[in-house]
C-alpha angles and dihedrals in degrees: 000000000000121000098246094066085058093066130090122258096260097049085038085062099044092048087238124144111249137186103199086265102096113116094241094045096094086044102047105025125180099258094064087047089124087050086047092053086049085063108041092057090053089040111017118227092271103049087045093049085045089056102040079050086056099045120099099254098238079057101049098089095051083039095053087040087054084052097061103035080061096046087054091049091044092054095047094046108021094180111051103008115169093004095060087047098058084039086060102047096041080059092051089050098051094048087048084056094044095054087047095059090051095051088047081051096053092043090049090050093040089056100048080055095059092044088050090056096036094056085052 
């Protein structure tokens, strides 16, 4: 297995040696190296390095997840990325919701029937 194969996403990238110790290793690993190519090239190494630094460190591993999880949408949908996905889903909730009132209609309307009957 060669060495390169070893390193975490980020040293991977950047053709560098790496032990495991580097401060990004646990949050890039090797394994999500094609996620993490999804988000360098949203991002770019510095500016995601820049942002795992200024992250609280009990938050950098739901901050490098977030990262990545941007950098999949982004390639998927390179124009309006997370925001066409909460678009999307804010669609699919309203028509939920939609769809909900006009069941509650038909119930309500369902149930003054019954009544009806049943008062006759």
């Amino acid at each position: 297995m060669p060495a390169t194969s070893k390193a975490c996403a980020p040293c991977r990238h950047q053709k560098k040696r790496c032990n495991g110790s580097c401060e990004v290793a646990d949050l890039f690993p090797a394994s999500r190296y094609d996620e993490f190519q999804n988000a360098q090239r949203h991002f770019g190494v510095s500016n995601m390095h820049g942002i795992i630094r200024a992250v609280d460190p009990e938050m950098r591993k739901q901050a490098a997840k977030s990262i990545l999880m941007e950098g999949n949408i982004r390639r998927r949908d390179p124009v309006h990325g997370c925001l066409g996905v909460a678009r999307r889903l804010r669609w699919e909730i309203r028509s939920c919701e939609k769809q909900l009132e006009d069941a509650n209609r038909r119930l309500s309307l369902l149930r003054q029937r019954d009544w009806e009957l049943k008062r006759l």
